[in-house]
N, C-alpha and C positions, 0 to 999 in steps of 0.2 A: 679249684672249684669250691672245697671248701671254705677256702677264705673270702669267697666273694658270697658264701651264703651268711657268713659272721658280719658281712659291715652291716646289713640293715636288722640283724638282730642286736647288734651294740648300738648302735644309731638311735633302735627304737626302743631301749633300755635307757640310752641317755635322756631320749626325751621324753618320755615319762617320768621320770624320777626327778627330771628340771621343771617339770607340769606338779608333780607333788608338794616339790619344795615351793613355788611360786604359791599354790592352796595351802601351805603351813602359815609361809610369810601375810599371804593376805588373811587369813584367820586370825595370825598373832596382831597386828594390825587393828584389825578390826575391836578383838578386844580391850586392847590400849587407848581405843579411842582414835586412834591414826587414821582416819576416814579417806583421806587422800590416798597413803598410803595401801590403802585395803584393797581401793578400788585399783590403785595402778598391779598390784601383784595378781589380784584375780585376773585383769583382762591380760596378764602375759599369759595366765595359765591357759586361758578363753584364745587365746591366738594360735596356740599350741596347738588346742583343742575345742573346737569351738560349740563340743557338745558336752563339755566337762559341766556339769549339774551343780556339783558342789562349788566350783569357781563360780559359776552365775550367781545359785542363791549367797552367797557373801556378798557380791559384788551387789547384790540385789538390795541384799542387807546395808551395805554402807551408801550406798545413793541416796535409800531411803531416809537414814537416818541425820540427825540435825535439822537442818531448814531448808529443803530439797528445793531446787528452783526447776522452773520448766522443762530444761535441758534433763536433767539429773531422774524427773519422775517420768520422763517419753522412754531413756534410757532403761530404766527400770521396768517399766510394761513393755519393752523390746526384751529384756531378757527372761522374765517370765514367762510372756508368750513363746519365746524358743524354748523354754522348758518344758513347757504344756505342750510341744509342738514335738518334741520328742519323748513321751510318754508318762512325762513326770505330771499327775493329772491327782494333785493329792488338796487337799482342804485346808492344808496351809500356803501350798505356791496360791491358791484363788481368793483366798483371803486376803494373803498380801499385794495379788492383783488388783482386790479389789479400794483397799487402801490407795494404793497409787492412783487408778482412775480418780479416785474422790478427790484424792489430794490436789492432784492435777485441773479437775473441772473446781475446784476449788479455789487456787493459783489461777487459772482463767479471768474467774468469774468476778473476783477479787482486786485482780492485779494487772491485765491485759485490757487496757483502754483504748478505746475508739481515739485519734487524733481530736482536740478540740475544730469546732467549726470556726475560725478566724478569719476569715472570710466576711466582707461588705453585703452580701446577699442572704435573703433571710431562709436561701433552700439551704437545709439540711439532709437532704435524702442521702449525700454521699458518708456524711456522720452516721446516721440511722443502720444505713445497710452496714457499715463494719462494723457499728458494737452491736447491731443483732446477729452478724456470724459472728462475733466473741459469745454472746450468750449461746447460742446456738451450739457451739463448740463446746460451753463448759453442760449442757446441757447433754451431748454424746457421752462427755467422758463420767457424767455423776449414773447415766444409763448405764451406762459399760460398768461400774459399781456394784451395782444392786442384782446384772447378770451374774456377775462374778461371785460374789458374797450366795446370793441362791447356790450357784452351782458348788460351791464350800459347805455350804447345809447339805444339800443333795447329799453328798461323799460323808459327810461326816456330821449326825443329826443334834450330836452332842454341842455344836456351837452354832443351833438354832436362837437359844436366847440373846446370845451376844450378838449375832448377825442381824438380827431382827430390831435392834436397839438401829444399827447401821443401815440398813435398808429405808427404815423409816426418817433416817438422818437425810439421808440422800434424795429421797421422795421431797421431803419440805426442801428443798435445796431448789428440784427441778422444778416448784411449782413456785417458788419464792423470783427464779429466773424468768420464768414464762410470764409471769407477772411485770418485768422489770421490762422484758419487750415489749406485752404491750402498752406500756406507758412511752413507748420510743415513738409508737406513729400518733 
């Protein structure tokens, strides 16, 4: 009987400490610069455990970092949100939330084109309607932004100046878009 109480306390001793070492490796990683690497060691930890905080923000941290494509920044505000989502509710996870959204409705806004109209016929409507849900979209995520960044003020009043520089970034962003729609119809 005792030995059948010992497998899942060694068990759950091995994986933990194979959970630690995967957040060593992607740490060490991270700070070499290894961005790929960063990211593949956190999410073994993140598989492990899928509530591991510190796995995430690394992992949070290498996605963001360099030149993050679409992929890399939805990932990023997936894992933040599951941090926020399990109590980590602190003024640097929402700032860096809030980064990602911007980055992201930024990359949209930027980078995600409506198909050219090639086409013989001089209706446009089907061009019009998908690059105004491209604007549309980078439009949610510069909002999702500014919630965010607030909600980092809130918590922590001391990066009111610098969020405030951000908020207002973001504002000219969604009205600089709104503009760009309506020049579409």
């Amino acid at each position: 009987m005792k030995k059948l109480l010992l497998i899942p306390i060694v068990l759950f001793s091995f994986l933990s400490f194979a959970q630690e070492d995967y957040v060593k490796k992607a740490n060490d990683n991270l700070e070499r610069g290894n961005r790929r690497g960063a990211i593949e060691m956190a999410t073994k930890a993140i598989e492990q455990n899928p509530n591991n905080n510190e796995a995430l923000w690394i992992r949070v941290r290498a996605l963001l970092s360099g030149d993050p494509r679409e992929e890399q920044l939805n990932n990023a505000i997936s894992d933040l949100n599951q941090m926020i989502s399990s109590g980590v509710e602190t003024a640097k996870v929402y700032t860096m939330l809030g980064v990602a959204e911007y980055e992201l409705g930024g990359y949209i806004y930027r980078w995600k084109k409506a198909k050219e109209n090639t086409g013989f016929s001089d209706d446009n409507s089907a061009y019009i309607k998908e690059q105004t849900a491209y604007y549309n979209e980078a439009v949610n995520h510069y909002e999702s932004s500014i919630k965010a960044y607030k909600k980092a003020v809130e918590i922590d009043i001391s990066k009111t100046e610098s969020l405030t520089y951000k908020v207002k970034d973001a504002e000219r962003y969604i009205q600089e878009v709104r503009e760009k729609i309506k020049e579409l119809k």
